[in-house]
MIGUNU-153497 format. One line per 5 residues: number of its first residue (from 0); their letters; for each residue x, y, z of N, C-alpha, C. Coordinates in nm, 2 decimals. Each point is the difference from the previous one (the first is absolute). Layout:
N
NUM) A) X:Y:Z:X:Y:Z:X:Y:Z | ...
//
This chain:
231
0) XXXXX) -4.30:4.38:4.66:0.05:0.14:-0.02:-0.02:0.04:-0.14 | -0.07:0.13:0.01:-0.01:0.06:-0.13:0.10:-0.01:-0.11 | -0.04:0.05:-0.13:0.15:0.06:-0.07:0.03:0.11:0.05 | -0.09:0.09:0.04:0.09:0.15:0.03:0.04:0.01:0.12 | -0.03:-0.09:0.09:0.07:0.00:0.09:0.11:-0.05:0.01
5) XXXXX) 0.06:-0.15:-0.09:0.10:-0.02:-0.07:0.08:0.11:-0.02 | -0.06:0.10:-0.07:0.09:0.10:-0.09:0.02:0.13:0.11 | -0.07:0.01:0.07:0.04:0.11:0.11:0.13:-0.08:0.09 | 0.00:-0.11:0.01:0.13:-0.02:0.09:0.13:-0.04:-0.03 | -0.04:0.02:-0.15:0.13:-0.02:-0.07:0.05:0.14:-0.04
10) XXXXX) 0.14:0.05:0.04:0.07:0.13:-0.02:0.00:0.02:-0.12 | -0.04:0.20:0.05:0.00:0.05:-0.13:0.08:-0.06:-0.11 | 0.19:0.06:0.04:0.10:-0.04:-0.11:0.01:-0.15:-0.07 | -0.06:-0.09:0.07:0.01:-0.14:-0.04:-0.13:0.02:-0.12 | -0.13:0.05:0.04:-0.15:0.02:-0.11:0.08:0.02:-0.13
15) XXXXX) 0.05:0.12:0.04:0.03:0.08:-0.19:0.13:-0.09:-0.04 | 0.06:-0.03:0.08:0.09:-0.08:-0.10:-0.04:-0.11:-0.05 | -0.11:-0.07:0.10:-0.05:-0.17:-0.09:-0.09:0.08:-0.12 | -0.07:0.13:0.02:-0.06:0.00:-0.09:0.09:0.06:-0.16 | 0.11:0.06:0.03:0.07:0.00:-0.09:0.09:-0.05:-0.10
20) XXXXX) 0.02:-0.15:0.10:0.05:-0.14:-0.02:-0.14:-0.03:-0.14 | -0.10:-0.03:0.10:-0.14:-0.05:-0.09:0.02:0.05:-0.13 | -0.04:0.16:0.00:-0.01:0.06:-0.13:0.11:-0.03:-0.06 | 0.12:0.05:0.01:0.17:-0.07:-0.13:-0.08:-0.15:0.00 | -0.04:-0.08:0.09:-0.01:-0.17:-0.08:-0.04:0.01:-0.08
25) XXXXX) -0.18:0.09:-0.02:-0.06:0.00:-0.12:-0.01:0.06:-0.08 | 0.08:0.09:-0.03:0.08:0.06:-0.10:0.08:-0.08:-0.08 | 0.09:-0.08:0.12:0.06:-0.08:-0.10:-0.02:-0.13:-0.04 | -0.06:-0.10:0.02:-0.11:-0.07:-0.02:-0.08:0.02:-0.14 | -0.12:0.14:0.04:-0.07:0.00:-0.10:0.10:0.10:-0.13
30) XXXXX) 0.12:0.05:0.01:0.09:0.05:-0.08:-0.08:0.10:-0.06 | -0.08:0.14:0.02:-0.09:0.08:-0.06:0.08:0.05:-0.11 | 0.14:0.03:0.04:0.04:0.10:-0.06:0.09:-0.13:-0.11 | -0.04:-0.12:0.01:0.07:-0.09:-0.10:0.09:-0.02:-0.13 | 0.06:0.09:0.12:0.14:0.01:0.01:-0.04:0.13:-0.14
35) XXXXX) 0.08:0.07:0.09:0.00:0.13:-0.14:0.04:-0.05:-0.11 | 0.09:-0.11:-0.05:0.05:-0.03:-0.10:-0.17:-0.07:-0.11 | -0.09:-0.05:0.12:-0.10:-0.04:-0.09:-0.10:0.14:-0.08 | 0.00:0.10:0.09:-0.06:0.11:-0.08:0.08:0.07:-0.07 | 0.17:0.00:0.00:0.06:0.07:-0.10:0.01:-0.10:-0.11
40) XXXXX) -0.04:-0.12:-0.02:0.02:-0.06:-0.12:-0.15:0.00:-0.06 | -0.11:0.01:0.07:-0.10:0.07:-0.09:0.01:0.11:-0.04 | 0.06:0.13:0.04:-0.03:0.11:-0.05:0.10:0.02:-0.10 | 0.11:-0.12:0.03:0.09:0.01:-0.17:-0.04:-0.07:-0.12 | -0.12:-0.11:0.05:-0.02:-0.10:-0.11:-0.10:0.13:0.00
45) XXXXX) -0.10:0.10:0.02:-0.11:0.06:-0.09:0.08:0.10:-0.08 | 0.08:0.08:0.07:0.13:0.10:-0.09:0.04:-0.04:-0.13 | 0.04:-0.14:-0.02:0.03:-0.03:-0.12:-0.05:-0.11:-0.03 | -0.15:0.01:-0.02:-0.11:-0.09:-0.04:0.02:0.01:-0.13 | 0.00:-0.14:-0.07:-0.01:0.06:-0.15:0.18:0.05:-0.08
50) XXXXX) 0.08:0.01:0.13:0.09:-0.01:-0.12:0.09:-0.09:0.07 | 0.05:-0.09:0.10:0.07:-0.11:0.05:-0.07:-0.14:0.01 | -0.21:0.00:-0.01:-0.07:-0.04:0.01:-0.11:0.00:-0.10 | -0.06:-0.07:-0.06:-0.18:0.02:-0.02:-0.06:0.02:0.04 | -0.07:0.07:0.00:-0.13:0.08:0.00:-0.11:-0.06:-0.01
55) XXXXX) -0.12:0.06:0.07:-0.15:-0.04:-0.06:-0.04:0.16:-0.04 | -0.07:0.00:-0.10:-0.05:0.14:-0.04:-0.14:-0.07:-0.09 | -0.13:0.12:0.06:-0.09:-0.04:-0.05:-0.04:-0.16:-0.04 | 0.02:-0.10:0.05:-0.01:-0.15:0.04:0.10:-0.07:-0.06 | 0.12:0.06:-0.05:0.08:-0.06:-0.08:0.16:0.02:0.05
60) XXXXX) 0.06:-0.04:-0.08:0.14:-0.07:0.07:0.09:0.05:-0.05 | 0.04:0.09:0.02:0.11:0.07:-0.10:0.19:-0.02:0.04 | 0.04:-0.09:-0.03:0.14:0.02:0.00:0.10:0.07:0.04 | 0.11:-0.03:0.03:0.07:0.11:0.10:0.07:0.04:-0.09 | 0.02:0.15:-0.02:0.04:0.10:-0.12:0.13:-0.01:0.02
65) XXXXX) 0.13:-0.07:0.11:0.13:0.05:-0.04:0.08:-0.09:-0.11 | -0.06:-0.13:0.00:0.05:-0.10:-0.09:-0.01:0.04:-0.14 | -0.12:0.07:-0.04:-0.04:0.05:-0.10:0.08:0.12:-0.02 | 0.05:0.12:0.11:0.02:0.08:-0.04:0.21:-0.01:-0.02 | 0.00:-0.09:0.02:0.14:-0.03:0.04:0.04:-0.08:-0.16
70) XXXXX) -0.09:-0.05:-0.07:0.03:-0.10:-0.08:0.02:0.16:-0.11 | -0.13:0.08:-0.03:0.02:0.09:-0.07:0.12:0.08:0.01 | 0.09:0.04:0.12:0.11:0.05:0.06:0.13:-0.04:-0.10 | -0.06:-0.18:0.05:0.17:-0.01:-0.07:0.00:-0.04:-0.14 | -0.14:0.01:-0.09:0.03:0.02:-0.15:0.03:0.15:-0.04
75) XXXXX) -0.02:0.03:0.06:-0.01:0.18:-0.03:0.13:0.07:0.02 | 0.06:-0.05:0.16:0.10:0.07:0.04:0.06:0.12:-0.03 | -0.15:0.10:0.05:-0.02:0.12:-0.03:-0.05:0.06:0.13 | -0.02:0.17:-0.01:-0.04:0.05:0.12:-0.15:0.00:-0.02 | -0.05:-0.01:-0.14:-0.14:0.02:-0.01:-0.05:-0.18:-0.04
80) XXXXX) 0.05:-0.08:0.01:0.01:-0.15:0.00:0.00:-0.05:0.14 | 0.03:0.07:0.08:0.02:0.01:0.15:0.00:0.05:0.08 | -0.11:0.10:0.03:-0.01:0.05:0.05:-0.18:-0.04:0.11 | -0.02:-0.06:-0.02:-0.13:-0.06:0.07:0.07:-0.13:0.09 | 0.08:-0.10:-0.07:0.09:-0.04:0.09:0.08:0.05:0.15
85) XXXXX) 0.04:0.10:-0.06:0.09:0.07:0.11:-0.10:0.09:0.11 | -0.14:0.03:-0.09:-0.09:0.05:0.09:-0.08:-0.07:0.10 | 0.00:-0.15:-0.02:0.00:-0.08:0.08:0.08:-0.05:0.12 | 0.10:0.00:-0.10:0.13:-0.07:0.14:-0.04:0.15:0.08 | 0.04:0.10:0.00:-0.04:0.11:0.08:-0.09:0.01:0.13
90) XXXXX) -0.13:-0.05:-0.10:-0.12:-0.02:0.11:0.00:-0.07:0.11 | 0.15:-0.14:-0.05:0.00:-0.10:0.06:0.09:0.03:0.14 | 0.10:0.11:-0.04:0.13:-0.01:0.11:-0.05:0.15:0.10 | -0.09:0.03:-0.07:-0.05:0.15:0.06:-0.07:-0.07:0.13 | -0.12:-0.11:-0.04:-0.08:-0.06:0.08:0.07:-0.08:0.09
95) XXXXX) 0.14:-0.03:-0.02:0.08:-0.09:0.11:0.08:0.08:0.10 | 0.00:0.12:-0.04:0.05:0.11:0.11:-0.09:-0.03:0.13 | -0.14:0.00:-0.04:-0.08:-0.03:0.15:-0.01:-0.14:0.05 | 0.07:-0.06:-0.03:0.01:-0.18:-0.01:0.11:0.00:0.11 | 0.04:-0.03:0.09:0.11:-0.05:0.08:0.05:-0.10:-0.02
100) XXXXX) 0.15:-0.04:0.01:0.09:-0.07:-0.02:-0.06:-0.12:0.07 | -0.04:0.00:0.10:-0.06:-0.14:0.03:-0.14:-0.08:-0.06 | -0.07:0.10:-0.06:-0.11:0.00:-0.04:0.05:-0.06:-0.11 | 0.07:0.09:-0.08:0.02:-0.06:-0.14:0.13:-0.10:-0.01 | 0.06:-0.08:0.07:0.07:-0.13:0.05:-0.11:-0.08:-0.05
105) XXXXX) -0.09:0.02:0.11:-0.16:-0.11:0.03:-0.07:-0.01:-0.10 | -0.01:0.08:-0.10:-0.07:0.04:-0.08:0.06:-0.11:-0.17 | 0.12:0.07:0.01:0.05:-0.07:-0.09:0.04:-0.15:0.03 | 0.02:-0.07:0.08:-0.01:-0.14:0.02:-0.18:-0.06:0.00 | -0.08:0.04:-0.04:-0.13:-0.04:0.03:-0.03:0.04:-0.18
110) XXXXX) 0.07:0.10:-0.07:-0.02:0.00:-0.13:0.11:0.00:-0.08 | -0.02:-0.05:-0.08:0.15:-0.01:-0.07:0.04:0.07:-0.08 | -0.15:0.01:-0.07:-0.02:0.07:-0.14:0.01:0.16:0.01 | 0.03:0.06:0.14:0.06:0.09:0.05:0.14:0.03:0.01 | 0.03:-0.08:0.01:0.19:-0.02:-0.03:0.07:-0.02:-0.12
115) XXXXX) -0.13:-0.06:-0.11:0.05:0.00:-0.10:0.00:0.12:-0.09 | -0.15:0.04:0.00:0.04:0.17:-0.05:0.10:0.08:0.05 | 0.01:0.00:0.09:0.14:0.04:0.05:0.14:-0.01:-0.08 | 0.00:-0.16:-0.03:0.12:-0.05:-0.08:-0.03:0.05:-0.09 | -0.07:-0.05:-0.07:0.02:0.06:-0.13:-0.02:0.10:-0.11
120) XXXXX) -0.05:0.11:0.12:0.07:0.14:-0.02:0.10:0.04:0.02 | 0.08:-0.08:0.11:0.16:0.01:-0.02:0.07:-0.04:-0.04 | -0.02:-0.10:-0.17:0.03:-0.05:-0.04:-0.01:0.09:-0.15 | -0.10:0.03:-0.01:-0.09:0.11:-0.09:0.10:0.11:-0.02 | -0.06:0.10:0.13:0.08:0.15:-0.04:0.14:-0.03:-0.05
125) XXXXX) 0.11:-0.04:0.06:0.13:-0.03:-0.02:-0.02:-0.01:-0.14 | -0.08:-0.14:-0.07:0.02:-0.03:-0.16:-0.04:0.15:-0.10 | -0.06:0.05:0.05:-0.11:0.13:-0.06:0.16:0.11:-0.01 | 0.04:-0.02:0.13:0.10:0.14:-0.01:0.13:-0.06:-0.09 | 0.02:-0.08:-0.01:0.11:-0.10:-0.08:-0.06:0.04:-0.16
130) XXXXX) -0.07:-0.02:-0.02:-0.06:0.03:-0.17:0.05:-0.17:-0.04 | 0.04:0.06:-0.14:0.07:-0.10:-0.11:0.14:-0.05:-0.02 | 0.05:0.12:0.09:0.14:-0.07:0.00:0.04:0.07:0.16 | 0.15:-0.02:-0.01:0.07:0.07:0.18:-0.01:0.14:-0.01 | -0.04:0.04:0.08:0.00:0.14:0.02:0.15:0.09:-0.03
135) XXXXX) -0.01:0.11:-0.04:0.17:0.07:-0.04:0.03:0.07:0.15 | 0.05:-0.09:0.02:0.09:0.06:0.19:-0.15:0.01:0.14 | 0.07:0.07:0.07:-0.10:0.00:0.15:-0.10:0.11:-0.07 | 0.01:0.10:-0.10:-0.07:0.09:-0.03:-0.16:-0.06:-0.05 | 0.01:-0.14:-0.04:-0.09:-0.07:-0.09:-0.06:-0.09:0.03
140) XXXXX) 0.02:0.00:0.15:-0.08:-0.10:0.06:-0.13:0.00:0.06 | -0.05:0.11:-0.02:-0.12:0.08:0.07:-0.10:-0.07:-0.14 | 0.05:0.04:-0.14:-0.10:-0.03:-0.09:-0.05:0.08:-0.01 | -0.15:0.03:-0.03:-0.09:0.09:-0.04:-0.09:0.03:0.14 | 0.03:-0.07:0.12:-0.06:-0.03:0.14:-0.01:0.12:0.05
145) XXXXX) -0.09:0.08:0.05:0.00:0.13:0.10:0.04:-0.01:0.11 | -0.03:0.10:0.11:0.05:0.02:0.11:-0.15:-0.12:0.13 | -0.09:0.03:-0.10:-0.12:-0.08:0.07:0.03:-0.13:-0.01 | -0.01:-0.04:-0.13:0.05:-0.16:-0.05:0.12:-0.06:0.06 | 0.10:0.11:0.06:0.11:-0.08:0.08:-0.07:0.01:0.17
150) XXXXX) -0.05:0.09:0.05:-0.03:0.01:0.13:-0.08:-0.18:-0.01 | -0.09:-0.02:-0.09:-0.13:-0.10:0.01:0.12:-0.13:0.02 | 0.10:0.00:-0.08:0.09:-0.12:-0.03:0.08:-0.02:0.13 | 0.02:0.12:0.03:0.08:-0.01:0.13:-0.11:-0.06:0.18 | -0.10:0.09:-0.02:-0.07:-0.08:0.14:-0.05:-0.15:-0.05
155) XXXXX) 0.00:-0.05:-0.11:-0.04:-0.13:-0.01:0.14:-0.07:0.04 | 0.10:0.04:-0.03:0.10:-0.08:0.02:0.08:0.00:0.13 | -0.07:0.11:0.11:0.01:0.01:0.13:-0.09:-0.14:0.08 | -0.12:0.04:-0.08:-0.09:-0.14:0.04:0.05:-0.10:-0.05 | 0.00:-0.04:-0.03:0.07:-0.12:-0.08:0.06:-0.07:0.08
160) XXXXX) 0.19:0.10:0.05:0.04:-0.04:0.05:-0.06:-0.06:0.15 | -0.07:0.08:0.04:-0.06:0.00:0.10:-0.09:-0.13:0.03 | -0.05:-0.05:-0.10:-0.10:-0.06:0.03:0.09:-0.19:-0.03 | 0.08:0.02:-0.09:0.08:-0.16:-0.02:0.13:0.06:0.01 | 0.07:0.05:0.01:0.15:0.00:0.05:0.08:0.04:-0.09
165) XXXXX) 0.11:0.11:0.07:0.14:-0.01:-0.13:0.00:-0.11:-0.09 | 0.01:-0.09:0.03:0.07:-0.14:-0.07:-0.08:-0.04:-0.09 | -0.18:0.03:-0.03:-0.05:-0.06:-0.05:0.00:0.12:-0.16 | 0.05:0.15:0.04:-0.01:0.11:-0.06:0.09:0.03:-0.09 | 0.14:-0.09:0.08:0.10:0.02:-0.10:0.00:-0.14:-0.10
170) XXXXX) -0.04:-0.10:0.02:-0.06:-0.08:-0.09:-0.07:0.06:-0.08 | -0.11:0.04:0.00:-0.12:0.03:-0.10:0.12:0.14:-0.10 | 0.09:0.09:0.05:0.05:0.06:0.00:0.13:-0.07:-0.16 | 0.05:-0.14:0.03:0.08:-0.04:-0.08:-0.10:-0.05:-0.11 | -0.12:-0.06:0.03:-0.11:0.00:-0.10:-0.04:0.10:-0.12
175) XXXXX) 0.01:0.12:0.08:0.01:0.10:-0.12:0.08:-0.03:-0.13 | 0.15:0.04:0.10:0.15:0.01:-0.08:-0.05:-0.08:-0.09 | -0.06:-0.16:0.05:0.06:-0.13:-0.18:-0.14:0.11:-0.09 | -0.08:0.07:0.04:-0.09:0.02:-0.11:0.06:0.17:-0.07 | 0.07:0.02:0.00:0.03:0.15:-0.02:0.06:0.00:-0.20
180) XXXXX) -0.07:0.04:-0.05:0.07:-0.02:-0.13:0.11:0.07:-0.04 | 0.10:-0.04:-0.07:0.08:0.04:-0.05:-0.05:0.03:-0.17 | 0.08:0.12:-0.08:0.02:0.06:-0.09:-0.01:-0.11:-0.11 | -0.08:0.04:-0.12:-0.01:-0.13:-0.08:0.16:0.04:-0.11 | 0.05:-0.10:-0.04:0.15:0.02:-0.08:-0.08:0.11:-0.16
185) XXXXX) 0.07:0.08:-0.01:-0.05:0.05:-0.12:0.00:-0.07:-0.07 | 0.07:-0.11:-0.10:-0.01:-0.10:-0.12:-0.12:-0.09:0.03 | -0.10:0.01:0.10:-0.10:-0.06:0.06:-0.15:0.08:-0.10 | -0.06:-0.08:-0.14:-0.11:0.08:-0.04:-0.07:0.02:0.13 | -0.09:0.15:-0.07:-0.13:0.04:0.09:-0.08:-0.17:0.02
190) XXXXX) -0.03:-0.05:-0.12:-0.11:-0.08:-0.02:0.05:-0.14:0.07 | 0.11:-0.02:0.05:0.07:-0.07:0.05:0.05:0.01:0.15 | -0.10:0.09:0.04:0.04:0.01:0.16:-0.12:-0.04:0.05 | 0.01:-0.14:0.07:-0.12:-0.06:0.05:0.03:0.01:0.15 | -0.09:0.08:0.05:0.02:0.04:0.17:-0.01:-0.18:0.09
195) XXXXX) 0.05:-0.07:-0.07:-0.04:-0.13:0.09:0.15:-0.08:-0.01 | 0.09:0.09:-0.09:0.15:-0.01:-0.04:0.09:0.07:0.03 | -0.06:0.13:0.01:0.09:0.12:0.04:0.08:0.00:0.12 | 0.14:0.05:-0.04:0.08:0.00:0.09:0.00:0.06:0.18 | 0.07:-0.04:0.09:-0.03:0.04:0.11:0.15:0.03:0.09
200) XXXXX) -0.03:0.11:0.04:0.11:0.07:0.04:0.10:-0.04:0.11 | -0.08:-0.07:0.09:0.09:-0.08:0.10:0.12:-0.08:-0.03 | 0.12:-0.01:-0.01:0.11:-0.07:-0.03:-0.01:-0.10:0.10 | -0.02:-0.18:-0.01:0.00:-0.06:0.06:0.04:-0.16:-0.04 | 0.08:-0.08:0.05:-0.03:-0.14:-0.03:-0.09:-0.04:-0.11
205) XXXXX) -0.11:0.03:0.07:-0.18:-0.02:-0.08:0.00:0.09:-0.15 | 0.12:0.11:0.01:-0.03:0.08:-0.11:0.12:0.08:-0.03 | 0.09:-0.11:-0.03:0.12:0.10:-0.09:0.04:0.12:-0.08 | -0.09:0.01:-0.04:-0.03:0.08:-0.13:-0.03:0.12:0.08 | -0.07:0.00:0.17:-0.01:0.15:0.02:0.12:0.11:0.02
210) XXXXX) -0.07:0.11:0.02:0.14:0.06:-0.05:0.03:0.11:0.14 | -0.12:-0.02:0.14:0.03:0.08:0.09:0.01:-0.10:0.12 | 0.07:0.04:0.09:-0.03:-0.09:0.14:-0.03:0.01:0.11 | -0.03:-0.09:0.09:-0.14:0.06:0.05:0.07:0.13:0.10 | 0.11:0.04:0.04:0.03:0.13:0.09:-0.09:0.11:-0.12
215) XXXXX) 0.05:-0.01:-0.12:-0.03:0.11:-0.09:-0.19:-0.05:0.00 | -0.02:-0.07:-0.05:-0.16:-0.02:0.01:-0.06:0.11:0.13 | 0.05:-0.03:0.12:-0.07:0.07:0.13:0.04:0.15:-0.05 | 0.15:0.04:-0.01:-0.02:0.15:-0.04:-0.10:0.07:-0.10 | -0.04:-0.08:-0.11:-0.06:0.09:-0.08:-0.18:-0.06:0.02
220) XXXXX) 0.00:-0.07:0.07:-0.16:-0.02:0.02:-0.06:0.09:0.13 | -0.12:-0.04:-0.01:-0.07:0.13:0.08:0.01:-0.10:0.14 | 0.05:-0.11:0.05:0.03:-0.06:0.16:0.11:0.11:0.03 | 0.08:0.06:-0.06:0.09:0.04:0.11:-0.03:0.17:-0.03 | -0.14:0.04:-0.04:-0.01:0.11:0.04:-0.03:-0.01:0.21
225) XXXXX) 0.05:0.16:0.06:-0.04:-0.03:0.11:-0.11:0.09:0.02 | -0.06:-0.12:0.12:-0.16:0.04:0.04:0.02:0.11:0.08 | 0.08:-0.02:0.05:-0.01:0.11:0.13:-0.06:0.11:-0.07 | 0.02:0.06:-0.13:-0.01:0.19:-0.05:-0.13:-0.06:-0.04 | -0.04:-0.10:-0.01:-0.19:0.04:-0.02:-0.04:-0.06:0.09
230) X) 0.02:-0.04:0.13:-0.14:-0.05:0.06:0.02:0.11:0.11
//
């Protein structure tokens, strides 16, 4: 017996379904669409080529611009000292809007160095809006930060959460607090304030001498601004 005769005596509704059966197998099998999370993490690694990553340009190798631009950031801790920084993280959280929560789960356990920029821009902004000493009340906790520079702070720290957990957030979160500096004593010379000495604002066991604790630390730093009014 033929094949098509085979196939003529086999009922319609039974044909289209084996063949529908067939087609989803090799679909999924050969995974064409491999797994959207595989083409949304190319089209994020070319988005911010060059500033999360290195680069080739003209046969050469160029370094990923946020380490560099992050390092200039926090000598400067200025809006014009920082502002290529923040134009980056930008690029970065703009480009993860098209990134899906599952995508970018997958994404960030396969890179690390993805999660780390992460941290330690949330580690960053907070010190930037802190300055030199505690901020004077809730009024002062913003710093010199805009309305953009908080939006950027805020979806990274939605990701964040998102990607390792409350738990791991409000950790990195009490990591700040021990670095927050406190006010140098006036009878302290200028030439005698060595930033590797200077006082630190946290009141703790580890640091008697501070002079805020940590309920007051969270009010006047930029964690307990709320996200909700920028994102």
């Amino acid at each position: 017996m033929s094949l098509d005769q085979v196939l003529q005596k086999i009922p319609k509704p039974v044909l289209v379904g084996g063949v529908l059966v067939l087609t989803l197998a090799f679909f999924v099998f050969n995974d064409p669409l491999r797994d959207e999370c595989d083409i949304q993490t190319k089209i994020f690694e070319k988005n911010t080529s060059g500033i999360l990553k290195p680069e080739r340009k003209k046969g050469k190798t160029q370094f990923a611009k946020m380490t560099y631009w992050r390092d200039l950031c926090a000598q400067g801790n200025s809006v014009g000292a920082c502002e290529d920084y923040f134009t980056g993280l930008k690029t970065v959280t703009t480009e993860l809007k098209s990134f899906n929560e599952k995508c970018q789960l997958a994404y960030s356990q396969t890179d690390e160095e993805f999660v780390q920029h992460l941290s330690r821009a949330l580690q960053m902004i907070p010190l930037l809006a802190w300055g030199g000493k505690p901020p004077e009340g809730l009024s002062g906790r913003l710093g010199w930060l805009n309305e953009s520079n908080l939006k950027t702070f805020c979806a990274i720290k939605d990701t964040y959460i998102q990607l390792v957990g409350e738990e791991k957030y409000l950790e990195l979160r009490k990591k700040v607090y021990r670095q927050y500096p406190d006010a140098w004593p006036e009878k302290t010379p200028i030439d005698a304030r060595n930033p590797e000495s200077r006082p630190m604002a946290l009141k703790s066991e580890a640091n008697p001498t501070g002079t805020l604790m940590e309920a007051k630390i969270y009010e006047r730093s930029l964690f307990s601004m709320r996200c909700d009014l920028y994102m």
